[in-house]
DSSP file (Angstrom, degrees, kcal/mol; ACC not computed):
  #  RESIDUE AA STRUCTURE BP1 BP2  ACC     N-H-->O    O-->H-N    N-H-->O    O-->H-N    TCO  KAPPA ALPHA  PHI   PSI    X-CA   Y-CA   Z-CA
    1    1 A X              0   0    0      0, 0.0     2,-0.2     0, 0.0     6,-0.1   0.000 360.0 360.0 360.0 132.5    0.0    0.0    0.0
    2    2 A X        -     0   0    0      3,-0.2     2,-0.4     4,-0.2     0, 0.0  -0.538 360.0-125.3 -96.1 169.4    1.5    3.3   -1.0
    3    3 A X  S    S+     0   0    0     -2,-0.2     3,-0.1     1,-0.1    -1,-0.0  -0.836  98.8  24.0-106.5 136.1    1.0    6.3    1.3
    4    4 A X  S    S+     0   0    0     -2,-0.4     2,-0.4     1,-0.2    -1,-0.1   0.148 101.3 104.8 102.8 -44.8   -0.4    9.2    0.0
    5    5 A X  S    S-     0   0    0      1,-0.1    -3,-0.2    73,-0.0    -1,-0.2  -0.821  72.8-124.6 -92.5 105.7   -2.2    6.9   -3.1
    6    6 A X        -     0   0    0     71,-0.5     2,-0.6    -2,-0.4    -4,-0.2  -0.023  21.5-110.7 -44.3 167.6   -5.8    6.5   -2.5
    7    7 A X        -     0   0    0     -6,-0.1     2,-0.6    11,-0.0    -1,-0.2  -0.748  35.0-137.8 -98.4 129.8   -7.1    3.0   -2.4
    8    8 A X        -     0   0    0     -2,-0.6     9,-5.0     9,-0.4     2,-0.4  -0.764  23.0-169.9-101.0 132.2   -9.6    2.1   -6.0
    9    9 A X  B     -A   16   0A   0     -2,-0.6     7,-0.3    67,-0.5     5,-0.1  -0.976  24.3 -96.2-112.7 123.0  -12.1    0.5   -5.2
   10   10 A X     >  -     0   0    0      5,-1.7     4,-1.4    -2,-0.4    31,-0.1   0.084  20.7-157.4 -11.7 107.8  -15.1   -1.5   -7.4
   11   11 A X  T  4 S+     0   0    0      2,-0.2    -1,-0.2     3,-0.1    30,-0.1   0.686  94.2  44.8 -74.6  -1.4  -17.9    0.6   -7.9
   12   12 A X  T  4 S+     0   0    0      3,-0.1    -1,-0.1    22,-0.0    -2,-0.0   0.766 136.6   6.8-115.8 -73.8  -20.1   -2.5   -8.5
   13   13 A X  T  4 S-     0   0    0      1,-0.1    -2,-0.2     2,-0.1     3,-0.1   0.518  88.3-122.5 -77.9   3.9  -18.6   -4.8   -5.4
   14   14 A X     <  +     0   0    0     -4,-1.4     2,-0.1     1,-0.1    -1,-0.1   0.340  58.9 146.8 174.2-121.0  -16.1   -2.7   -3.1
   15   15 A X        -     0   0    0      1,-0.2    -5,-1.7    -6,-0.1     2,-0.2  -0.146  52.2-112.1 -55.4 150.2  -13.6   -4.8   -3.6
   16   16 A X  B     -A    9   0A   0     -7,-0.3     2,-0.5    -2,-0.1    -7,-0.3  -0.419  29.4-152.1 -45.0 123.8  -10.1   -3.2   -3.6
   17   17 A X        -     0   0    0     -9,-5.0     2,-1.0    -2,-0.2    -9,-0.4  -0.930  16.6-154.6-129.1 154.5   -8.3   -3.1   -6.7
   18   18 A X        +     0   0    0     -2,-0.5     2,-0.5   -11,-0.1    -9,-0.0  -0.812  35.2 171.2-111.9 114.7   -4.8   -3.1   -7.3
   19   19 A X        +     0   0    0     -2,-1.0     2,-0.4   -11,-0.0   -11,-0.1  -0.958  13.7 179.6-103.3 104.6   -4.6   -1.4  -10.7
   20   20 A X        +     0   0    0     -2,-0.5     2,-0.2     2,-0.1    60,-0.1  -0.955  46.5   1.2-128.1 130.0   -1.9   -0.4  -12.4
   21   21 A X  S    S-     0   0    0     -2,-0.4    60,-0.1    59,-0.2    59,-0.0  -0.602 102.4 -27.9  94.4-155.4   -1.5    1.4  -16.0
   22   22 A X        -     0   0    0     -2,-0.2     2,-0.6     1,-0.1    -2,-0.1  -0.261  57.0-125.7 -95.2-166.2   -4.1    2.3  -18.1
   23   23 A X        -     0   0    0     50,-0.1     2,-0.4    -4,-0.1    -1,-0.1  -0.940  25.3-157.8-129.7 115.1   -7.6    0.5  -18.3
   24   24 A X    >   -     0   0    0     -2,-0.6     3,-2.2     1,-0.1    13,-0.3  -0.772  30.9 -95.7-106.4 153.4   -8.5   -0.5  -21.7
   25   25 A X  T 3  S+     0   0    0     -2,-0.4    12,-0.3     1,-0.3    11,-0.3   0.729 123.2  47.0 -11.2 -67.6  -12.3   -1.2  -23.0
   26   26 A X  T 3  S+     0   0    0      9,-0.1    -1,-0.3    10,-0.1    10,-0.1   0.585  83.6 117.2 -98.7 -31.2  -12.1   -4.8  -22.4
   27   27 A X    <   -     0   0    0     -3,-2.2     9,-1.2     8,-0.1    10,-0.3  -0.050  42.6-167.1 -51.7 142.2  -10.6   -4.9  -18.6
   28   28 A X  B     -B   35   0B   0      7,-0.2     2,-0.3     8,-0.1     7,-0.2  -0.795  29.7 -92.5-121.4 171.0  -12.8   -6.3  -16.1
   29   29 A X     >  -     0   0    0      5,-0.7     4,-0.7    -2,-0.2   -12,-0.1  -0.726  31.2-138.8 -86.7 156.2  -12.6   -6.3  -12.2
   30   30 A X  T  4 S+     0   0    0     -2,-0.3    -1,-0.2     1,-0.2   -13,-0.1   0.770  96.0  47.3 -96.2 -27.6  -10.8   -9.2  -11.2
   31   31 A X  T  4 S+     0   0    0      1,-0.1    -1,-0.2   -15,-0.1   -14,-0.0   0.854 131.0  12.3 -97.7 -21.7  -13.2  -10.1   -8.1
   32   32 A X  T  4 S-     0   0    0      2,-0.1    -2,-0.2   -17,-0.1    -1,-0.1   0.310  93.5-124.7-128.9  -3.4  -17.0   -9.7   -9.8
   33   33 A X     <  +     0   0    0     -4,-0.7     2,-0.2     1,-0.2    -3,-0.1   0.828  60.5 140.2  86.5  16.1  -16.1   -9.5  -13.6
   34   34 A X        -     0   0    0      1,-0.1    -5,-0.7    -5,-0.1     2,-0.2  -0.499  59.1 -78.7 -96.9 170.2  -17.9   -6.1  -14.3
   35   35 A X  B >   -B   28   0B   0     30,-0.3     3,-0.6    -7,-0.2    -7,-0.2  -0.210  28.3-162.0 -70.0 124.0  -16.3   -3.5  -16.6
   36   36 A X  T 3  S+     0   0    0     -9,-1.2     2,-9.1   -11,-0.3     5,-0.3   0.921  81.6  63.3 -58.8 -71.1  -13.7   -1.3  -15.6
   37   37 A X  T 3  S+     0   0    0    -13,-0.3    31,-1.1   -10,-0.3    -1,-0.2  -0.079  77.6 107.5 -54.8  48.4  -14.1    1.1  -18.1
   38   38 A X  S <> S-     0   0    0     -2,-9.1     4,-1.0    -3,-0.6    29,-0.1  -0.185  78.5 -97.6-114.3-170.9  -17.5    2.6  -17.6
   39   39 A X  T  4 S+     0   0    0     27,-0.3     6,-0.3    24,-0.2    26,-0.1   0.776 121.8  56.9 -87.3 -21.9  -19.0    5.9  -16.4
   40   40 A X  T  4 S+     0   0    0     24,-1.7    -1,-0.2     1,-0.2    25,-0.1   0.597 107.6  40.6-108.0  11.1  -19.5    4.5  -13.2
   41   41 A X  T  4 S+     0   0    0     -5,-0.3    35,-0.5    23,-0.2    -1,-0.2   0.819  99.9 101.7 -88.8 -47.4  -15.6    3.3  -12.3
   42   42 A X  S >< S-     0   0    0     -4,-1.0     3,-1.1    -6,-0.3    33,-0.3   0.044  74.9-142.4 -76.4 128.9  -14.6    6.8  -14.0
   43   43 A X  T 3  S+     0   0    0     31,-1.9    -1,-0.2    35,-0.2    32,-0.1   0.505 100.6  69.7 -32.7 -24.4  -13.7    9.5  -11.4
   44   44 A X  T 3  S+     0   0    0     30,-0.2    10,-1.2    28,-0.1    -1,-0.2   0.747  75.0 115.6 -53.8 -53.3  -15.4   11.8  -13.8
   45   45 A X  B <   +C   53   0C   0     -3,-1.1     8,-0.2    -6,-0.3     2,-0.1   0.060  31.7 155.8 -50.3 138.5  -18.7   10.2  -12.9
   46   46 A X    >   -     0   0    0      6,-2.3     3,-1.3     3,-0.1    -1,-0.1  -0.720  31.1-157.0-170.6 109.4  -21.2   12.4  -11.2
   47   47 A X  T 3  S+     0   0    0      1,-0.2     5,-0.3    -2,-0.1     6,-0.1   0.805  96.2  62.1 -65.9 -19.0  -25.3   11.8  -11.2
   48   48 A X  T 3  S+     0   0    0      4,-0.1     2,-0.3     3,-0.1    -1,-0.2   0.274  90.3  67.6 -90.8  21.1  -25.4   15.2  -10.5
   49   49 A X  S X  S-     0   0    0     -3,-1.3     3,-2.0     1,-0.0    -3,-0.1  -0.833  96.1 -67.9-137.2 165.0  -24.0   16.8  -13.4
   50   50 A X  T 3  S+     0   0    0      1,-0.3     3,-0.5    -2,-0.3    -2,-0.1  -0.428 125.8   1.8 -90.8 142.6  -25.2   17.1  -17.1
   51   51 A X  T 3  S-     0   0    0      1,-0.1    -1,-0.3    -2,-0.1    10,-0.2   0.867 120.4 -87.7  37.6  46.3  -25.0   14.0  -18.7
   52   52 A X  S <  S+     0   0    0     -3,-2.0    -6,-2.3    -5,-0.3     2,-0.5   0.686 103.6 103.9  17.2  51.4  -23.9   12.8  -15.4
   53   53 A X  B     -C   45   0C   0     -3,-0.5    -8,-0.2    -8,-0.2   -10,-0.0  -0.971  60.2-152.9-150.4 120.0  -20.1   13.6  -16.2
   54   54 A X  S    S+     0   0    0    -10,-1.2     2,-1.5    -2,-0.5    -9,-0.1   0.341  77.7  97.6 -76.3  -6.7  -18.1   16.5  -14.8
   55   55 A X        -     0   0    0      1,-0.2     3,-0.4   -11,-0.1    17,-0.1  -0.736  66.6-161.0 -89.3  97.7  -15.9   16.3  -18.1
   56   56 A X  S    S+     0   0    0     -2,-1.5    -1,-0.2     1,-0.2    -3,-0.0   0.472  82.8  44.4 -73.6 -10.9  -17.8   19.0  -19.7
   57   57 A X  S    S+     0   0    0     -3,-0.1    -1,-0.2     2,-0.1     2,-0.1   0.737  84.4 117.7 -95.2 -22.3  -16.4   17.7  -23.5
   58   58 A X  S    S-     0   0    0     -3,-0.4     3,-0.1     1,-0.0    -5,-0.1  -0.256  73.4-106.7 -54.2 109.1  -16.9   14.4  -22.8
   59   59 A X        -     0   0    0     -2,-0.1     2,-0.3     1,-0.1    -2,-0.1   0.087  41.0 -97.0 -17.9 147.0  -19.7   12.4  -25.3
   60   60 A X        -     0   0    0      1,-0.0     2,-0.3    -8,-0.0    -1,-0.1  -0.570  38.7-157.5 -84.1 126.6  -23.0   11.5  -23.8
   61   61 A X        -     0   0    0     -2,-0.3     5,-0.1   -10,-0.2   -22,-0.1  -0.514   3.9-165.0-122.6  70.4  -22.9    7.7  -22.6
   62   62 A X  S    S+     0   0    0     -2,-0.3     2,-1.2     1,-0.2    -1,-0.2   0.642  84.7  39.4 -17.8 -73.4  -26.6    5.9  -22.4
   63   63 A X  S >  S-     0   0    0      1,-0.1     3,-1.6     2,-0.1   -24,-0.2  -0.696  75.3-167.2-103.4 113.1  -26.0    3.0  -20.4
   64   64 A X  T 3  S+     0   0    0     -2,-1.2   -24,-1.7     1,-0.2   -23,-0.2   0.434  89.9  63.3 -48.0 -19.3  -23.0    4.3  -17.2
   65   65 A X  T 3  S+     0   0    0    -26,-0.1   -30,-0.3   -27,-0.1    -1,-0.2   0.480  90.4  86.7-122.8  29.2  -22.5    0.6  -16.5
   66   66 A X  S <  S-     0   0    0     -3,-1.6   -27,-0.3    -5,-0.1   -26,-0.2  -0.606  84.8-102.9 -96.3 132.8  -20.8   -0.6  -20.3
   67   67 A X        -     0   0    0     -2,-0.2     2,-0.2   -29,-0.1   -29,-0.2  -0.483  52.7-174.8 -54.2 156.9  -17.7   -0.5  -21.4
   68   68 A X        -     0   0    0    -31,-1.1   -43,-0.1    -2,-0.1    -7,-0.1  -0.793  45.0-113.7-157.2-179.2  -17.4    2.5  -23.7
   69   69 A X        +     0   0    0     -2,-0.2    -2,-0.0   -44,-0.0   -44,-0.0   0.352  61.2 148.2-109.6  -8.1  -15.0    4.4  -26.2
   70   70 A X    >   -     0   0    0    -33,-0.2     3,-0.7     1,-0.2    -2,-0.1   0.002  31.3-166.1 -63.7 112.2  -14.9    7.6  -23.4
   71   71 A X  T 3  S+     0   0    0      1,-0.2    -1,-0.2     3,-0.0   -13,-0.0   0.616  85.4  59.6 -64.7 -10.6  -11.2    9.1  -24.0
   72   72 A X  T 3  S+     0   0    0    -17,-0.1    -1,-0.2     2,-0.0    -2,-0.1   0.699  74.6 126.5 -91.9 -20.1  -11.7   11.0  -20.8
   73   73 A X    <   -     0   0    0     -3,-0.7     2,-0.2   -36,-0.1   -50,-0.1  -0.328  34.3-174.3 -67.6 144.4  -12.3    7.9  -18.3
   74   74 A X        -     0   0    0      5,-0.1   -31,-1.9   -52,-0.0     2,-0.3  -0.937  32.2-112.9-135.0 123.7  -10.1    7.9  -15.4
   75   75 A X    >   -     0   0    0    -33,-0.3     3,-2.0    -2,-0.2     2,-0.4  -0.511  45.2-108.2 -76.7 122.4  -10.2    4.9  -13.0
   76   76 A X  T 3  S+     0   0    0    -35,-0.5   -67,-0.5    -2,-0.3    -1,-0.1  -0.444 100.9  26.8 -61.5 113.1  -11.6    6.3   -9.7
   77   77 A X  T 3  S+     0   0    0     -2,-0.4   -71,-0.5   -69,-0.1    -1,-0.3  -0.075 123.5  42.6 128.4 -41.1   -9.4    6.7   -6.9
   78   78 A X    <   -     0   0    0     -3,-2.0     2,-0.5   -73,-0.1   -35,-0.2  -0.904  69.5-127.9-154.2 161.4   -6.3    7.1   -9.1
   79   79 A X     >  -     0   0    0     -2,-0.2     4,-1.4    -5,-0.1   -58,-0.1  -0.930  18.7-158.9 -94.4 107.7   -5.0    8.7  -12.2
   80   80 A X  T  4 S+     0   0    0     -2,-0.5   -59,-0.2     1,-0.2    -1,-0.1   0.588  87.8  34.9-139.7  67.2   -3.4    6.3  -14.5
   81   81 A X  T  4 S+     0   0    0    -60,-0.1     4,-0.2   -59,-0.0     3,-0.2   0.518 131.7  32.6 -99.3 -34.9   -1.2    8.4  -16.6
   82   82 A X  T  > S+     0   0    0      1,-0.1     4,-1.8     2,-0.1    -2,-0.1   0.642  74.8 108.6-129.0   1.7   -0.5   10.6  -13.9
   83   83 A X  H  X S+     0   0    0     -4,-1.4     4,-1.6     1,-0.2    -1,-0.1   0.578  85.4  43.5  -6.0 -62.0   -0.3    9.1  -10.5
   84   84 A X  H  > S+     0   0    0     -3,-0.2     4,-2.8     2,-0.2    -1,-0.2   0.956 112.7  55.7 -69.5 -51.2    3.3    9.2   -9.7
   85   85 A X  H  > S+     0   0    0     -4,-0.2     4,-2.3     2,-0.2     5,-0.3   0.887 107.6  45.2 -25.3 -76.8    3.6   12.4  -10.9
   86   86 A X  H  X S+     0   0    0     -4,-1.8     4,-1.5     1,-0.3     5,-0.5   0.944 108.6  50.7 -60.4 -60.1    1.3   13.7   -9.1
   87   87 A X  H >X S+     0   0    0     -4,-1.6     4,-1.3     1,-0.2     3,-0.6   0.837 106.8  56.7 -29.5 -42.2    2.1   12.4   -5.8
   88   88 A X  H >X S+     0   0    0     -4,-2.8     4,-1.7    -3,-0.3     3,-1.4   0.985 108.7  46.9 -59.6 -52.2    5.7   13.4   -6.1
   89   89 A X  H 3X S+     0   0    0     -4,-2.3     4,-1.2     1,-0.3    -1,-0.2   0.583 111.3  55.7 -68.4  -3.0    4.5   17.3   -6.8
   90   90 A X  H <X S+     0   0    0     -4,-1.5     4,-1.2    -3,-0.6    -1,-0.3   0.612 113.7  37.3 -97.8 -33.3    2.1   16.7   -3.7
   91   91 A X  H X< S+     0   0    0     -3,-1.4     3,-1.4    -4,-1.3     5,-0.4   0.773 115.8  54.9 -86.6 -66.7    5.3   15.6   -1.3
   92   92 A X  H 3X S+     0   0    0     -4,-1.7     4,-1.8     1,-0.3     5,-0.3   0.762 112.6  40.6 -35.8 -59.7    7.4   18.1   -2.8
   93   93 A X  H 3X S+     0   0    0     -4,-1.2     4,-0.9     2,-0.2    -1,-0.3   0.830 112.3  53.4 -62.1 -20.2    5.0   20.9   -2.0
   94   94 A X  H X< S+     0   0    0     -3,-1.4     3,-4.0    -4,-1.2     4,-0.3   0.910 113.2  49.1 -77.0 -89.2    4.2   19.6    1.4
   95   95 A X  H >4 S+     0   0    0      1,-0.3     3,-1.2     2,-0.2    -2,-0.2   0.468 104.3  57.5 -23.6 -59.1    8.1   19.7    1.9
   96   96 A X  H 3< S+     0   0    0     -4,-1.8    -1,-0.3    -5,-0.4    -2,-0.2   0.618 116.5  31.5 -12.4 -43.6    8.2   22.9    0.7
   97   97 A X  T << S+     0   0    0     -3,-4.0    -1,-0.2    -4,-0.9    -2,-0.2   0.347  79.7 139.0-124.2  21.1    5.9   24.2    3.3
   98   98 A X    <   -     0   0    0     -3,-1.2     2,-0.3    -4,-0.3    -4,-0.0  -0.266  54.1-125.0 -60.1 108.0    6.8   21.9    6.0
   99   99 A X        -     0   0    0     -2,-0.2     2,-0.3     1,-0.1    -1,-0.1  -0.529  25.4-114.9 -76.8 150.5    6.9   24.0    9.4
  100  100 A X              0   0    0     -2,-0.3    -1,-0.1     1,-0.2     0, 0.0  -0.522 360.0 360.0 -68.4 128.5   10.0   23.8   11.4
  101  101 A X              0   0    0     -2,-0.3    -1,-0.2     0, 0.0    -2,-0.1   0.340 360.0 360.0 149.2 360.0   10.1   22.3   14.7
């Protein structure tokens, strides 16, 4: 378990998943066999937003619990193109502003 790295979790069972690199069409969750790559793994995902997506360019996607084509899905919990990055600019600024004592 990294520190710092939320934990992703199944939106359909949960379960934990340990996920790493991207998440193609076809990927399934390893512990109930439902689709990663839907609206409703994607971080994006929001019932409360139009076409229930905060990625305001992002295509309209009828059924939210399909795999789908969406170039904007992001596996919930984690980024993953940018993960490390970001955590490393997240220590570095906490270091950066790290009080003395």
């Amino acid at each position: 378990l990294l520190i710092g790295v939320p934990m992703i979790k199944c939106a359909f069972c949960g379960k934990p998943l340990e996920w790493e690199g991207k998440v193609y069409r076809n990927d399934t969750c390893p512990n109930c066999g439902r689709d990663l790559h839907c609206c409703a793994q994607c971080k994006f995902y929001d019932v409360g937003a139009y076409n229930q997506c905060k990625e305001t360019i992002a295509e309209r996607v009828v059924d939210k619990e399909k795999a789908n084509f969406c170039e904007h899905f992001v596996l919930r919990g984690g980024d993953s193109k940018c993960q490390g990055k970001e955590a490393e600019a997240k220590k570095a600024l906490e270091d950066l502003f790290k009080k003395g004592g």
